[in-house]
One Martini backbone bead per residue (centre of mass of N, CA, C, O) as a GRO file, in nm:
protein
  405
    1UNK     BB    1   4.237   0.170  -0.038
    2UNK     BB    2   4.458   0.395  -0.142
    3UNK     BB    3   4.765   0.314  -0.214
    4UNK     BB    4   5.095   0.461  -0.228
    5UNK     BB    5   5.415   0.432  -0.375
    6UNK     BB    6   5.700   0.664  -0.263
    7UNK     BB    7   6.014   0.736  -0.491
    8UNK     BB    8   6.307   0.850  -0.352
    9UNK     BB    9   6.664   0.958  -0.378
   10UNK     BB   10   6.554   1.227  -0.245
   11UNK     BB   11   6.546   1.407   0.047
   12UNK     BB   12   6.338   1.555   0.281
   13UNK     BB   13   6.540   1.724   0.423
   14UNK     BB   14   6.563   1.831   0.174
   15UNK     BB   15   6.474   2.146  -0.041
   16UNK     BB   16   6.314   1.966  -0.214
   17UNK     BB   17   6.136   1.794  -0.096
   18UNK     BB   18   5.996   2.005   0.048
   19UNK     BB   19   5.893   2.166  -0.211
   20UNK     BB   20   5.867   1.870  -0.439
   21UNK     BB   21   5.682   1.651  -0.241
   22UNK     BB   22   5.534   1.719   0.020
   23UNK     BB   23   5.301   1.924  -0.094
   24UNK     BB   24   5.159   1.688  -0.281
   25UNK     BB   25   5.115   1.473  -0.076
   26UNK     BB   26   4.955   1.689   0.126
   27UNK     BB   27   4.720   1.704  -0.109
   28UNK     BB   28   4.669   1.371  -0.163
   29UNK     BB   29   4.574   1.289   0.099
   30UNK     BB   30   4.311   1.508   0.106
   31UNK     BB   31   4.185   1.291  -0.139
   32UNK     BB   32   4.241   0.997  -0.043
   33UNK     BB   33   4.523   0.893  -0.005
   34UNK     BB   34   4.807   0.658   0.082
   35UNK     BB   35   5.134   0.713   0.212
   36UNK     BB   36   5.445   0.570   0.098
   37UNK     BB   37   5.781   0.641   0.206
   38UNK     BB   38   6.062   0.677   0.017
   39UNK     BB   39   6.416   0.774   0.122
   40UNK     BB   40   6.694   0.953   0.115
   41UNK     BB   41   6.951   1.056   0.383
   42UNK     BB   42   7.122   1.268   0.488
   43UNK     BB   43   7.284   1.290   0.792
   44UNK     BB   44   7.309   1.599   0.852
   45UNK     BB   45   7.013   1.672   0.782
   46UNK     BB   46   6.869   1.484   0.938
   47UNK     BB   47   6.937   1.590   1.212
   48UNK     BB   48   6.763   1.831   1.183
   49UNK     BB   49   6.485   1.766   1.025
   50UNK     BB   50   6.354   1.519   1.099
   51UNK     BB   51   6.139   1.591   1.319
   52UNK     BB   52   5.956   1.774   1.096
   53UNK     BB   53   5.913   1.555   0.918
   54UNK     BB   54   5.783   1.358   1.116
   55UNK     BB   55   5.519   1.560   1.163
   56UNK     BB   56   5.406   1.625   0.890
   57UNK     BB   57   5.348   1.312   0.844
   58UNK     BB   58   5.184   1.253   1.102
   59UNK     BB   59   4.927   1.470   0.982
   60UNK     BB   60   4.893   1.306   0.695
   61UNK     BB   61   4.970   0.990   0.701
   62UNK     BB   62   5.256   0.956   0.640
   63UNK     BB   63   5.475   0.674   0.560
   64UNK     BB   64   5.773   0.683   0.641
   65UNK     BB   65   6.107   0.553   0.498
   66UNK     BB   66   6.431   0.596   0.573
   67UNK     BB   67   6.713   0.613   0.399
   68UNK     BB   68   7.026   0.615   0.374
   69UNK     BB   69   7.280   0.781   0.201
   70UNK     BB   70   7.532   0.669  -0.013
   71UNK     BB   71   7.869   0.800  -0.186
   72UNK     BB   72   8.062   0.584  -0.081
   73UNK     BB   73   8.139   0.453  -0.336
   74UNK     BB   74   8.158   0.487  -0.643
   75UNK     BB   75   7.830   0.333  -0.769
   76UNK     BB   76   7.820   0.120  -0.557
   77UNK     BB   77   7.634   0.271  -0.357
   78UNK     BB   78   7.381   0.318  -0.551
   79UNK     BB   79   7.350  -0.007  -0.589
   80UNK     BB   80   7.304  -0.065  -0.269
   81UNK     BB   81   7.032   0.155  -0.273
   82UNK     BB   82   6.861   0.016  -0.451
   83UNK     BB   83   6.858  -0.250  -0.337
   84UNK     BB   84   6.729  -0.150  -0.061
   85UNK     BB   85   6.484  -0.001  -0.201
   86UNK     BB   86   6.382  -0.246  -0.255
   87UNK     BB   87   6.338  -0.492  -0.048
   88UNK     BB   88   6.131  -0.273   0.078
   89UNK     BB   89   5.942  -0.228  -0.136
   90UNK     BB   90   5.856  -0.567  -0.109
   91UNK     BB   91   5.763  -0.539   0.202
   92UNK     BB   92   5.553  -0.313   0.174
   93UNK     BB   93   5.376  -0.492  -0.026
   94UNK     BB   94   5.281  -0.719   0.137
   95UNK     BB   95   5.120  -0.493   0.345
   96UNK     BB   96   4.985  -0.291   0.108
   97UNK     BB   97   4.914  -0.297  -0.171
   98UNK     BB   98   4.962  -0.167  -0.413
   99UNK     BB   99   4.855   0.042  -0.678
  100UNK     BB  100   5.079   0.234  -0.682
  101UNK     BB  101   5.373   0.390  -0.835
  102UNK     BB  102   5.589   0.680  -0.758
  103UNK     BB  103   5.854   0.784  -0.966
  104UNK     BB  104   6.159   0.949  -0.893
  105UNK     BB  105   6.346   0.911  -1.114
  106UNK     BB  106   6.557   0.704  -1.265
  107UNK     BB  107   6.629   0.493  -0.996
  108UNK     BB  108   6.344   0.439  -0.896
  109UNK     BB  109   6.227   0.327  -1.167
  110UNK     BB  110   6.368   0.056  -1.111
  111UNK     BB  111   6.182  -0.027  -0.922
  112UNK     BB  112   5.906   0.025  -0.994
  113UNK     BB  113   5.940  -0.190  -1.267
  114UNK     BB  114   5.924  -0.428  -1.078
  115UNK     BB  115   5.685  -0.414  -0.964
  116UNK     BB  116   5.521  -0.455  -1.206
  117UNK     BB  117   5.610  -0.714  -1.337
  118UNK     BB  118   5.579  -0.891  -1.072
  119UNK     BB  119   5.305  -0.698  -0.914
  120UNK     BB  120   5.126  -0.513  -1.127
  121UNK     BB  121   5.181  -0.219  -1.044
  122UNK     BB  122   5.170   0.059  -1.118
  123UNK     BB  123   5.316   0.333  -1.309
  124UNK     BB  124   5.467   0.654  -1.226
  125UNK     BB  125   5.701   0.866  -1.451
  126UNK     BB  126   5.865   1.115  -1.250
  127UNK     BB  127   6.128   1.223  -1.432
  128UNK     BB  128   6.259   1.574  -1.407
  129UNK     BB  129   6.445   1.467  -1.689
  130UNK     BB  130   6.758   1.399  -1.853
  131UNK     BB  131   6.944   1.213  -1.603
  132UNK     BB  132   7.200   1.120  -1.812
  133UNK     BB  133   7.258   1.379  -1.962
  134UNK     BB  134   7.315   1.516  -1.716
  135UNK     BB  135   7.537   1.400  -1.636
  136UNK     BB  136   7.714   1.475  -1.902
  137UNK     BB  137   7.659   1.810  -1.912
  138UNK     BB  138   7.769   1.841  -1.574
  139UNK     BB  139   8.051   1.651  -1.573
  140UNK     BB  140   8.002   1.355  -1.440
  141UNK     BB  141   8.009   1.204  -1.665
  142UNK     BB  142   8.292   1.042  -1.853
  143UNK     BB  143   8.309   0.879  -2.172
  144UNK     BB  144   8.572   0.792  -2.167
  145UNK     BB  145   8.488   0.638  -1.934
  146UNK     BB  146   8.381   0.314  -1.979
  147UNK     BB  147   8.209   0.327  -1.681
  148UNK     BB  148   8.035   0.586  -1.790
  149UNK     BB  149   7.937   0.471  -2.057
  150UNK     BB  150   7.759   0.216  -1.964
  151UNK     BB  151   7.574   0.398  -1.800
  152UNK     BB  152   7.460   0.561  -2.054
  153UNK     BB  153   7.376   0.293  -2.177
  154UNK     BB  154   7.190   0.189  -2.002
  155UNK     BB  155   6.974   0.431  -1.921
  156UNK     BB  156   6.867   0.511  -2.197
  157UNK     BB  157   6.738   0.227  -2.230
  158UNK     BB  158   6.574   0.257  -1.982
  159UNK     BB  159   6.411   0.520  -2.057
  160UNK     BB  160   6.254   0.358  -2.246
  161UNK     BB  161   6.104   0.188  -2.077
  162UNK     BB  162   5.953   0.375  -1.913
  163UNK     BB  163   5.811   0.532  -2.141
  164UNK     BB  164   5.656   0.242  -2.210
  165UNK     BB  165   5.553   0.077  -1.941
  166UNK     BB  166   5.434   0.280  -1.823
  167UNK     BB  167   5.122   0.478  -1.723
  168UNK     BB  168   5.305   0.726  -1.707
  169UNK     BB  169   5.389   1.051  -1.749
  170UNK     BB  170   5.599   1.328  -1.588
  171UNK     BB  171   5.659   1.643  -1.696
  172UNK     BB  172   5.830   1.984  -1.691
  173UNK     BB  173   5.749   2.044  -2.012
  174UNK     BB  174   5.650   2.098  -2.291
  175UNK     BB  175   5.946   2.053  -2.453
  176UNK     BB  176   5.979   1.753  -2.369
  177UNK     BB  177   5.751   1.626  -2.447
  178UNK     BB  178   5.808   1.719  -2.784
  179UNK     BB  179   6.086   1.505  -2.736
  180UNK     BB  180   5.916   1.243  -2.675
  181UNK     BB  181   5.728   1.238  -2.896
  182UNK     BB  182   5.970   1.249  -3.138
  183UNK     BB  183   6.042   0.939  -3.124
  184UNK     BB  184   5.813   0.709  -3.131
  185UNK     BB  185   5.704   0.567  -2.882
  186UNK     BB  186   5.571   0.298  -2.776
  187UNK     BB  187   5.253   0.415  -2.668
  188UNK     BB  188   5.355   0.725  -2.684
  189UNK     BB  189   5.143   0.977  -2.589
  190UNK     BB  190   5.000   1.242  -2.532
  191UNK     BB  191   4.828   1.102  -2.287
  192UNK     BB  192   5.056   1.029  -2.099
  193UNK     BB  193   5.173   1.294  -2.109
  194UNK     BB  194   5.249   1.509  -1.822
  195UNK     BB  195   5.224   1.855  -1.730
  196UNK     BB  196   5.450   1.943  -1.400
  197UNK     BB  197   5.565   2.171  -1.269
  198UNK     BB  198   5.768   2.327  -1.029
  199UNK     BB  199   5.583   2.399  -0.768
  200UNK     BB  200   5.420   2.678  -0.557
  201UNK     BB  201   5.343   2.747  -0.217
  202UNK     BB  202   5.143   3.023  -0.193
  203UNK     BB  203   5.121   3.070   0.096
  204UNK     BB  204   5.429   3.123   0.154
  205UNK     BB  205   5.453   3.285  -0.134
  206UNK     BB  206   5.343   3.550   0.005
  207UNK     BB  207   5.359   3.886   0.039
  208UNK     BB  208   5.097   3.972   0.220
  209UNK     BB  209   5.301   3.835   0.480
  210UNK     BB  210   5.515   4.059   0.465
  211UNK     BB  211   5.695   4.211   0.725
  212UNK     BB  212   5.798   4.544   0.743
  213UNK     BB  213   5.994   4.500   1.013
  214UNK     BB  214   6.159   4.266   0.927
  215UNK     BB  215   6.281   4.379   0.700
  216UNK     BB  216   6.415   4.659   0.858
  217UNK     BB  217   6.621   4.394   1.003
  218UNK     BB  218   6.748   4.298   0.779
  219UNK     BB  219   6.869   4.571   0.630
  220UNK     BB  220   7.040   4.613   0.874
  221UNK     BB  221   7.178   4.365   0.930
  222UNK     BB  222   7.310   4.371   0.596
  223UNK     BB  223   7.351   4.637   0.511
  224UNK     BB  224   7.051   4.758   0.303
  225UNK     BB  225   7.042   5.053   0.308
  226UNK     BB  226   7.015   5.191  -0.005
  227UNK     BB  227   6.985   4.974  -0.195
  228UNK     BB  228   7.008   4.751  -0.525
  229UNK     BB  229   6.861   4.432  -0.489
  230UNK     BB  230   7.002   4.122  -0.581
  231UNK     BB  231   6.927   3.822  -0.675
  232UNK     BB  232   6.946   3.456  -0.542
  233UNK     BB  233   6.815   3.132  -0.538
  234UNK     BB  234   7.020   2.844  -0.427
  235UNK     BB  235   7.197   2.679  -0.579
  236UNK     BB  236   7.558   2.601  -0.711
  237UNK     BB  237   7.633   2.498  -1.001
  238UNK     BB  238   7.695   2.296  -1.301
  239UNK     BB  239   7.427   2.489  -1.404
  240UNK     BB  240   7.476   2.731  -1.262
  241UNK     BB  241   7.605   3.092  -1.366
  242UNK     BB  242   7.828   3.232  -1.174
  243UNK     BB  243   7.972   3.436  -1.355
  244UNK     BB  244   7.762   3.540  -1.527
  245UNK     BB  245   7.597   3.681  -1.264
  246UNK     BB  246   7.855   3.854  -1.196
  247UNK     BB  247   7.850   4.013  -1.447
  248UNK     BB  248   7.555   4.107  -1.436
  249UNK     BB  249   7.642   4.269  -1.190
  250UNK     BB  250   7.901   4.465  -1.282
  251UNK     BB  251   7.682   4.628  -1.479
  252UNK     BB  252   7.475   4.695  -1.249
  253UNK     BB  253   7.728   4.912  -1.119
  254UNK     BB  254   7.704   5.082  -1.356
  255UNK     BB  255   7.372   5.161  -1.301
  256UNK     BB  256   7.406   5.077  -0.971
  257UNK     BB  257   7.630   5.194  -0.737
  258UNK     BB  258   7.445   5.059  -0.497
  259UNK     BB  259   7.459   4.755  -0.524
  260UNK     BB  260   7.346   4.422  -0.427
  261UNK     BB  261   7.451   4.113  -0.389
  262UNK     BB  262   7.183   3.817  -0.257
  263UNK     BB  263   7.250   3.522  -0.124
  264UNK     BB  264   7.018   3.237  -0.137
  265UNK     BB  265   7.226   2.980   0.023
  266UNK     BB  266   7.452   2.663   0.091
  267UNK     BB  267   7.682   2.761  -0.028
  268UNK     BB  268   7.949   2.870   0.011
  269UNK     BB  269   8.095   3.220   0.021
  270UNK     BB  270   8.407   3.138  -0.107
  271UNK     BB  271   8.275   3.062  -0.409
  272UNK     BB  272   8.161   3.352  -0.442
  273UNK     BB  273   8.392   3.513  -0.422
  274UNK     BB  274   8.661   3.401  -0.565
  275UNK     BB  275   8.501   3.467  -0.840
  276UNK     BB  276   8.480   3.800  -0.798
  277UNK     BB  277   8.759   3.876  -0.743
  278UNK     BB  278   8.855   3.773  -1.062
  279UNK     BB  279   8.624   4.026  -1.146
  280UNK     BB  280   8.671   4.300  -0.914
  281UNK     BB  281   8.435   4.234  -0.706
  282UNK     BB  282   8.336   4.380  -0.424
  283UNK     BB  283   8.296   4.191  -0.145
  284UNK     BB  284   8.054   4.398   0.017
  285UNK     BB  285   7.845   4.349  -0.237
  286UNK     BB  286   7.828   4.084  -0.059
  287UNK     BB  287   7.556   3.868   0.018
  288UNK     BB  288   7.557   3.548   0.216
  289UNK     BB  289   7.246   3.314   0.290
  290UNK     BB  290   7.146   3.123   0.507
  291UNK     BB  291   6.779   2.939   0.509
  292UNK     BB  292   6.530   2.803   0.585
  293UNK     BB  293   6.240   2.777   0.369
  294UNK     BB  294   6.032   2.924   0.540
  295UNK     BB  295   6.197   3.171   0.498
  296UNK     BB  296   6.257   3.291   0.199
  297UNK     BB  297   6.057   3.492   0.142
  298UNK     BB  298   6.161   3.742   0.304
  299UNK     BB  299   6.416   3.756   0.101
  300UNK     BB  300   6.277   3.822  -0.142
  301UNK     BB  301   6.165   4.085  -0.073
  302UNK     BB  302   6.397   4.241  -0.090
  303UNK     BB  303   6.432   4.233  -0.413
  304UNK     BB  304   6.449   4.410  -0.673
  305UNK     BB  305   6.604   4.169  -0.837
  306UNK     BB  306   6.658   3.848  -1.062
  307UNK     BB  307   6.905   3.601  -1.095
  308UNK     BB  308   6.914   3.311  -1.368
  309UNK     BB  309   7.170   3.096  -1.500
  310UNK     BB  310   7.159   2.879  -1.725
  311UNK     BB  311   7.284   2.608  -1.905
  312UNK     BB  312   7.243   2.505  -2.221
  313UNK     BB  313   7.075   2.183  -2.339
  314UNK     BB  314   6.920   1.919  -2.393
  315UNK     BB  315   6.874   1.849  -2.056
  316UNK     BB  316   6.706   2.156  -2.033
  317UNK     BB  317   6.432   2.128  -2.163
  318UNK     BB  318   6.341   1.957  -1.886
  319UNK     BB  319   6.354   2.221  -1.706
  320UNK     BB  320   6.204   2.363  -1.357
  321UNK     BB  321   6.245   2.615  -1.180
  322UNK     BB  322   6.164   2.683  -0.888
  323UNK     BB  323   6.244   2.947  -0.875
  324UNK     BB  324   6.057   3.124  -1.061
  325UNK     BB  325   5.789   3.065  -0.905
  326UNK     BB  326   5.863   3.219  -0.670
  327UNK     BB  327   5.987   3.494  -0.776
  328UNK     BB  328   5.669   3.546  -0.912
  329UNK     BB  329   5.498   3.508  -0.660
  330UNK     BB  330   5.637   3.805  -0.524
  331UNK     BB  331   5.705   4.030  -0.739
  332UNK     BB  332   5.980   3.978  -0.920
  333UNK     BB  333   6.176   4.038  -1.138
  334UNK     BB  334   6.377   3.919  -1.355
  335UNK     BB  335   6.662   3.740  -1.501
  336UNK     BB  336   6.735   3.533  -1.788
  337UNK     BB  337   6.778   3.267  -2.004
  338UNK     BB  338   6.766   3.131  -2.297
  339UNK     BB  339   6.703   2.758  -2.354
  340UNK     BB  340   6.512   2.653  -2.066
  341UNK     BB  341   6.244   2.513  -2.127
  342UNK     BB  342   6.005   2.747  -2.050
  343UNK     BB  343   6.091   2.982  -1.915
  344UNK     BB  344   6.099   3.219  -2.127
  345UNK     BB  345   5.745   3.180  -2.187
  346UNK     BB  346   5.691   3.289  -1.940
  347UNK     BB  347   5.832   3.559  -1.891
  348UNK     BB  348   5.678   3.664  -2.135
  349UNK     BB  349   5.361   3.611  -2.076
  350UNK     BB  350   5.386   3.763  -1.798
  351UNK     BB  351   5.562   3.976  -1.781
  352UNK     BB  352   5.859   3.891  -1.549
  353UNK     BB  353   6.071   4.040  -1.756
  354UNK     BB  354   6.421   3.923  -1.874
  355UNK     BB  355   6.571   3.809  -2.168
  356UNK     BB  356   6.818   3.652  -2.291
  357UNK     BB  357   6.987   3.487  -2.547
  358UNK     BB  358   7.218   3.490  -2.367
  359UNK     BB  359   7.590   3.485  -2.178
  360UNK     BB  360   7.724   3.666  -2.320
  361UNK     BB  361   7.955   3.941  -2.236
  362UNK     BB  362   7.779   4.114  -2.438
  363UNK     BB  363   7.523   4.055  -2.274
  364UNK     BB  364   7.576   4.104  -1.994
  365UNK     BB  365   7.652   4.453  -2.066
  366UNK     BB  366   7.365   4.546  -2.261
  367UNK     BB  367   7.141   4.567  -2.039
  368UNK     BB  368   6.868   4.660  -1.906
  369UNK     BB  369   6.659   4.810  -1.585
  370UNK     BB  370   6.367   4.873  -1.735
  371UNK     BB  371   6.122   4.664  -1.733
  372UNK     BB  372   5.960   4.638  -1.994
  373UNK     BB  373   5.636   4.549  -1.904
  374UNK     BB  374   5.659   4.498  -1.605
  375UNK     BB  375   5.393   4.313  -1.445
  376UNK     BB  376   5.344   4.207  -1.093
  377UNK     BB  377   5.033   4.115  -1.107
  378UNK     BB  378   5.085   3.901  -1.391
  379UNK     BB  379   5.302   3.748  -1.211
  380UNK     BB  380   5.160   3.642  -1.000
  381UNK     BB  381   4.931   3.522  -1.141
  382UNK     BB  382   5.118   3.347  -1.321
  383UNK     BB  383   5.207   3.184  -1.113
  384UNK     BB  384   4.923   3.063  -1.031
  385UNK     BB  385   4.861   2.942  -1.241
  386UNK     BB  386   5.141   2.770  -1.342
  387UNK     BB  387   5.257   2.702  -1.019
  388UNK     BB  388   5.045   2.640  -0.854
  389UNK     BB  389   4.977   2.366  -0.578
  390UNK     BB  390   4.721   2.296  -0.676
  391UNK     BB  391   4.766   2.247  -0.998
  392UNK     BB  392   4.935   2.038  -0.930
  393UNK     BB  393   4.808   1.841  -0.802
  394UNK     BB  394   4.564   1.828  -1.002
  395UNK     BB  395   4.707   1.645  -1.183
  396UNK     BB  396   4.818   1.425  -1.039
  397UNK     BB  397   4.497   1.341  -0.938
  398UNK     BB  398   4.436   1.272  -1.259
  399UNK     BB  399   4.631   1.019  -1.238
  400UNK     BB  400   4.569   0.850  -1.074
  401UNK     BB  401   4.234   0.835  -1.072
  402UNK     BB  402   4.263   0.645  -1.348
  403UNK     BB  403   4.417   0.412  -1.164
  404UNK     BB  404   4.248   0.472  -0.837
  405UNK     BB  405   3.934   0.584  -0.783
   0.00000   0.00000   0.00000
């Protein structure tokens, strides 16, 4: 039996969970892996999707072990669920004898090395990002306090370790994988180190099962029949520039006055009003929806074009955005800015849309929407090529084999 525990302090009840956790682990089901997981989750969101994630699971093989996430006090919260995490995970190892530990992200990381040290287990270091840097350049972490002073230097000693002691290491980059490699770690060579995006799982996000019919009952429902509808889909904050996409939203009503912003998000719509209404942007123009994943791709097909622009900094090197593959998979143009991950040279090679140098006020407001070169088909290949959940599977699979097959 190949047994494989896989470690997330991020919930599958969260939509990343399902959209980055789920569809990999029941592709590597089906190639004969047996996965027990262990996952933190919200009491909220637990309470609404537990249901459907534990028949996903028990269709697929997979042991859930959800453990509550828990968030205050601060760091306290966290160092106890870490506790809590190991705990299970070397209790489930005396019954499961585990071949491998798949550790997504940096807390993860730490249970996992001690399974290494302790009990032999092979270790797969599924980075994520460099998880301190952004820590402290998303101003979660202010170095000023001591004592996230200490915890950022606690993590980045610990990323080496990851780095050097790990059997593997999965990237969302080929830029951050070129930026562990300069570093010189000790037995980090260019074959330890996988590069895997974010991918996307093309049967759900496939334009050819949208129904025409559905398309003009949403367009109806929110009032966008003759509208030139601009998206967003995802969370906002720390990370993602609202007021920048904002700003290119309040340009693009100047070239096509009957516009209007689609936000596909669960974050307030008040936060995004008062964002608008600060620059002008009249609220009549915005409309904020909220819809469960497997929903997404149809509010996808109703856009136009879409935006996001990501803070560019050293931790966003590594960083491999969802919304991308999803919206180049539906055959949407683009909008972003350069200097994230590998973002920018995805969008020129497949030619998927515009790419910014920045998002300074002067970018903001003197691109076309006249999308040069963007050629739909080529868009949609380049999603299936680049961002496919069969080639992620496939690369996953390609790691494990090596170690377990």
């Amino acid at each position: 039996m190949k047994n494989v525990l896989y470690l997330s302090y991020d919930g599958m009840t969260d939509p990343l969970g399902q959209s980055q956790v789920l569809p990999y682990l029941i592709g590597l089901s089906k190639k004969g892996f047996r996965f027990t997981l262990i996952s933190f989750e919200k009491s909220d969101r637990y309470s609404q999707e537990k249901g459907k994630i534990e028949i996903l699971c028990i269709e697929h093989n997979i042991l859930w072990k959800p453990l509550v996430y828990t968030k205050n006090p601060p760091v306290l919260s966290t160092l106890l669920d870490i506790r809590r995490m190991r705990k299970l995970a070397f209790e489930l190892h005396r019954e499961k004898q585990f071949q491998l530990v798949h550790c997504r992200s940096y807390i993860s990381a730490m249970v996992g090395l001690k399974l290494k040290q302790e009990k032999g287990v092979r270790m797969l270091f599924d980075m994520r990002g460099f998880w301190a840097d952004e820590r402290v350049e998303g101003k979660i972490w202010n170095l000023k306090n001591p004592l996230f002073k200490f915890i950022y230097s606690y993590f980045k000693k610990m990323e080496r370790r990851y780095f050097e002691e790990s059997d593997a290491i999965v990237s969302l980059t080929e830029i951050g994988k070129k930026e562990i490699l300069s570093w010189n770690l000790k037995g980090v060579t260019h074959e330890k180190i996988q590069v895997i995006p974010c991918c996307v799982d093309l049967n759900l996000f496939d334009p050819k099962k949208t129904d025409s019919g559905s398309l003009e009952i949403k367009k109806s429902e929110y009032h966008l029949n003759g509208k030139y509808i601009v998206g967003y889909v995802g969370s906002i904050g720390t990370w993602y520039q609202l007021r920048e996409m904002l700003l290119a939203f309040r340009h693009i009503t100047h070239l096509k006055p009957n516009a209007v912003f689609l936000f596909i998000t669960r974050e307030s719509p008040s936060t995004i009003q008062t964002e608008a209404r600060e620059l002008g942007i009249d609220s009549d123009s915005l409309r904020v929806v909220s819809v469960q994943h497997q929903k997404v791709p149809g509010y996808i097909s109703l856009f136009d074009c879409s935006i996001f622009f990501i803070r560019p900094s050293f931790s966003k090197k590594a960083s491999s955005p969802t919304k991308q593959g999803e919206i180049m998979a539906m055959g949407i143009p683009l909008i972003c800015n350069a200097g994230v991950g590998d973002t920018d040279q995805i969008v020129q090679r497949y030619n998927a849309g515009l790419v910014l140098k920045d998002t300074t006020e002067t970018s903001l407001s003197s691109f076309s929407l006249d999308f040069p070169g963007f050629n739909k088909e080529k868009t949609m290949a380049g999603a299936n090529e680049y961002f496919g959940l069969e080639k992620g599977v496939a690369g996953y699979f390609s790691v494990y084999d090596r170690f377990i097959g």
